[in-house]
C-alpha positions as a LaTeX table, in Angstrom:
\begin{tabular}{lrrr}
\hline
Residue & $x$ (\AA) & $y$ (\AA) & $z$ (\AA) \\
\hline
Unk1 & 0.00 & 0.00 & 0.00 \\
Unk2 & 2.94 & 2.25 & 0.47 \\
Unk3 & 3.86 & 2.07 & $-2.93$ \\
Unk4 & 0.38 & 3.47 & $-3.69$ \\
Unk5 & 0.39 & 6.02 & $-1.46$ \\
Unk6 & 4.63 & 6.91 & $-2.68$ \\
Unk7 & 3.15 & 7.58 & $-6.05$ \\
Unk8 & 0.03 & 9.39 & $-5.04$ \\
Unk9 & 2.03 & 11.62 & $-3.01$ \\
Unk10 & 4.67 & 12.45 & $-5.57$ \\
Unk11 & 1.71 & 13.23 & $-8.01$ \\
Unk12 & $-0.17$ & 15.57 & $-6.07$ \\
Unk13 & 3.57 & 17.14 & $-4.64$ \\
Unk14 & 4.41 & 17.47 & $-8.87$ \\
Unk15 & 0.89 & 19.15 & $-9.56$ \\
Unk16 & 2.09 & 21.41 & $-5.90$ \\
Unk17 & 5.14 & 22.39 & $-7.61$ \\
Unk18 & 3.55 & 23.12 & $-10.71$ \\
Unk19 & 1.22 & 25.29 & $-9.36$ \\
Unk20 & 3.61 & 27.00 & $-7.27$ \\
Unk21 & 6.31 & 27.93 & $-10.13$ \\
Unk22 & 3.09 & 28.93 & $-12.48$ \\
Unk23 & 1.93 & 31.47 & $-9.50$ \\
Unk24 & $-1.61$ & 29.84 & $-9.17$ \\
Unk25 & $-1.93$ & 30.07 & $-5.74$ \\
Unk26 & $-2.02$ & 33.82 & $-5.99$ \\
Unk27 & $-5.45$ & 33.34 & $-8.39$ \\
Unk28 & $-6.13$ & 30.84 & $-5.37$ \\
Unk29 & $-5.29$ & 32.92 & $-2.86$ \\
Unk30 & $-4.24$ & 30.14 & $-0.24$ \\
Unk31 & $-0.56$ & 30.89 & $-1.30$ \\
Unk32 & 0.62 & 29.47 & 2.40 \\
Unk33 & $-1.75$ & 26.55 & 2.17 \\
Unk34 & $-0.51$ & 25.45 & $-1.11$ \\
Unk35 & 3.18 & 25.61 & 0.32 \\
Unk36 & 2.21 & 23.91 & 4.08 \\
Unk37 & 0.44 & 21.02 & 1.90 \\
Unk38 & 3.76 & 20.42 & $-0.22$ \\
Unk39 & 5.84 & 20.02 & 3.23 \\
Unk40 & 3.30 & 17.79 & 5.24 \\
Unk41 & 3.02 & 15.60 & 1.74 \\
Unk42 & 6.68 & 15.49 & 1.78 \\
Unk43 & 7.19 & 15.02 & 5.67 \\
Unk44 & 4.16 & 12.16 & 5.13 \\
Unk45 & 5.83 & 10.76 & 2.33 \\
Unk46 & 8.82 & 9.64 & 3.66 \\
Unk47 & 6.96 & 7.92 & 6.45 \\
Unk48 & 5.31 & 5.55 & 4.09 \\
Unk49 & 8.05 & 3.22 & 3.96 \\
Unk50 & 8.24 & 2.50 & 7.79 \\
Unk51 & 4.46 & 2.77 & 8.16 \\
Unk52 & 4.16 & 0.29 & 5.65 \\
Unk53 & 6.31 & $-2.17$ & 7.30 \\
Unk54 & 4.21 & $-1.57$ & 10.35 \\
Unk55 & 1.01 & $-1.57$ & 8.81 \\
Unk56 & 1.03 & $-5.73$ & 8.85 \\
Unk57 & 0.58 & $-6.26$ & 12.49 \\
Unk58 & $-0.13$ & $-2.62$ & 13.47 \\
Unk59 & $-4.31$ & $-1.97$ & 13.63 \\
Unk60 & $-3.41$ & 2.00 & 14.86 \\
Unk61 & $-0.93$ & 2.59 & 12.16 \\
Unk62 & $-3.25$ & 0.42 & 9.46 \\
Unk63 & $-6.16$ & 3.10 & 10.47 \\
Unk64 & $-3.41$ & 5.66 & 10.07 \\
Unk65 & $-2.38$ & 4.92 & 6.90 \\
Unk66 & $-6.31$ & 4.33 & 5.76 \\
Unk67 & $-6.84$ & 7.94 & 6.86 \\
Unk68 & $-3.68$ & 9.21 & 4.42 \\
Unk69 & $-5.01$ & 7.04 & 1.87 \\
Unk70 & $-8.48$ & 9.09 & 1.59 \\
Unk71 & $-6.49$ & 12.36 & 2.51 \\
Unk72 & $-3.92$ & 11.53 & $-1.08$ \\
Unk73 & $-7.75$ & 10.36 & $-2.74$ \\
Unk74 & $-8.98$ & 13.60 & $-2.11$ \\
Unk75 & $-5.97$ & 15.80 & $-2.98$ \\
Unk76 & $-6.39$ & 13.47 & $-6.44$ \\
Unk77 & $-10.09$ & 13.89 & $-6.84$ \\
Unk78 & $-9.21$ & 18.37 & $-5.99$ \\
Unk79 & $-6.87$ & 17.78 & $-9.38$ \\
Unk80 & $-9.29$ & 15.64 & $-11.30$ \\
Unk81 & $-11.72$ & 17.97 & $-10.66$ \\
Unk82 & $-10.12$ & 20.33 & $-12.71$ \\
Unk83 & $-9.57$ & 18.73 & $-15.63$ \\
Unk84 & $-12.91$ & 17.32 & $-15.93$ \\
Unk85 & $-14.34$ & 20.96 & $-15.42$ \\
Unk86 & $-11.80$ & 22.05 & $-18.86$ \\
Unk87 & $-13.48$ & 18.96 & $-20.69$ \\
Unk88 & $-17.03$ & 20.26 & $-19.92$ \\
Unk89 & $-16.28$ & 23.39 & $-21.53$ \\
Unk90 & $-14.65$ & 21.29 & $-24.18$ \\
Unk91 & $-11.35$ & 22.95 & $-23.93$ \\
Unk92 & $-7.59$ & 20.75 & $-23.71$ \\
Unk93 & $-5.55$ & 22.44 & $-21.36$ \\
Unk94 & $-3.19$ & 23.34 & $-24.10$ \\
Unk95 & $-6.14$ & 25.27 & $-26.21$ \\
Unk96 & $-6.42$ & 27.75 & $-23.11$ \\
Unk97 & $-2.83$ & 28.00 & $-23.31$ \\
Unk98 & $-2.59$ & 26.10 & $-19.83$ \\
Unk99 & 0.14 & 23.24 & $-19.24$ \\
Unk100 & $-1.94$ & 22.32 & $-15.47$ \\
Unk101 & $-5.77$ & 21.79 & $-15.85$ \\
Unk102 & $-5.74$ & 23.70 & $-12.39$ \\
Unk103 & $-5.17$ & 26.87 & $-14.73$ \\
Unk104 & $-7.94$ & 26.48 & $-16.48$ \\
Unk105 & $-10.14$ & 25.82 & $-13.16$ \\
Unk106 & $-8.93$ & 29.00 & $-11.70$ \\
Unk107 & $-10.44$ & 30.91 & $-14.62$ \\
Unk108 & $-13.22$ & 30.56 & $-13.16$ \\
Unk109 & $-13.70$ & 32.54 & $-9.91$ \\
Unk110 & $-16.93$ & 30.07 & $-8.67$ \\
Unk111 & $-14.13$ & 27.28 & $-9.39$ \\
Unk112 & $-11.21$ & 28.98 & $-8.19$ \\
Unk113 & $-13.37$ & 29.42 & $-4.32$ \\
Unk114 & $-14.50$ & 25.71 & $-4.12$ \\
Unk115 & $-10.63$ & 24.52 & $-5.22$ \\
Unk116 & $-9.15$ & 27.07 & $-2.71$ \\
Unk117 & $-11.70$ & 25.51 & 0.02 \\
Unk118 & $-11.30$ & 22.28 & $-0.56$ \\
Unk119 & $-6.94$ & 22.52 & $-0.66$ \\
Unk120 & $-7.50$ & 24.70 & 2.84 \\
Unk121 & $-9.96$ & 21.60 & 4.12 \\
Unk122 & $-7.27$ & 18.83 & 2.61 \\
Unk123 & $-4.53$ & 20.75 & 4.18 \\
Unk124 & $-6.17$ & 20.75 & 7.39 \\
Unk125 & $-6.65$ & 16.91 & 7.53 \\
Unk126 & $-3.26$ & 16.60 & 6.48 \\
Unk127 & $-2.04$ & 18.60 & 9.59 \\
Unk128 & $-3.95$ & 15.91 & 11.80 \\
Unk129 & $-2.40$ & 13.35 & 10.06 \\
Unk130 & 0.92 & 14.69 & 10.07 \\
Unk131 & 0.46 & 15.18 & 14.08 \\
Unk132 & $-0.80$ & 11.70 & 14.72 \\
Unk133 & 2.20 & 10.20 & 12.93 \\
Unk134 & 4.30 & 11.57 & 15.53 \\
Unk135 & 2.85 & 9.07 & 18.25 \\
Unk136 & 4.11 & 6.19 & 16.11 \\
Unk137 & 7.61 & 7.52 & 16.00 \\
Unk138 & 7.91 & 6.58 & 12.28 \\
Unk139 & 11.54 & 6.54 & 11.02 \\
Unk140 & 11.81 & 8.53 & 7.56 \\
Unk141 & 12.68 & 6.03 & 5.75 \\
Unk142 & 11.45 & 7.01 & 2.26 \\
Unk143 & 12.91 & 9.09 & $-0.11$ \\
\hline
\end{tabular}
């Protein structure tokens, strides 16, 4: 499951980075959300590894790593969102003149509030998350 979770992580941190170097989070306006999510799914990240190896016998750390599951599901389904919302308008990213579908979303103001809510919600779970994983004293292990 680890694995999973490694490659959801280093999606969602890509799509971060993105985001970050094309100034979205200004049209966002959760500039410090967007930059707090990228270090708590780094930090996160490299706990996967020893989590994992836990996770057999461990029920706390299996619930643990359930809740990071849905947390990376969500941060997928926020990016998902986006591109589905360019395909309703029958636009490719690249006829708006947008590399990230999240450019195209944050044309739209109505879509620009409900991403910027639901990245502020996400990176408010993650924070839990992040906090809980310090019980388990889980050795970075990952990359």
């Amino acid at each position: 499951m680890a694995m999973v979770l490694d490659a959801f992580a280093s999606y969602v941190q890509s799509m971060l980075t993105e985001m970050v170097t094309e100034e979205v989070h200004m049209l966002l306006g959760v500039t410090d959300e967007i930059d707090k999510m990228d270090v708590k799914l780094r930090d996160l990240k490299n706990f996967l590894a020893d989590a994992d190896r836990r996770n057999i016998t461990d029920n706390s750390v299996q619930e643990w790593v359930g809740q990071l599951k849905r947390a990376m599901y969500e941060a997928f389904d926020i990016l998902d969102l986006c591109q589905l919302k360019a395909m309703e308008r029958g636009l490719s990213t690249k006829d708006v003149g947008c590399f990230n579908p999240l450019l195209f979303c944050m044309r739209n103001p109505s879509h620009a509030h409900d991403i910027g809510t639901r990245i502020k919600a996400l990176n408010k779970r993650l924070s839990v998350i992040k906090e809980r994983s310090a019980a388990f004293s889980f050795i970075p292990l990952g990359s």
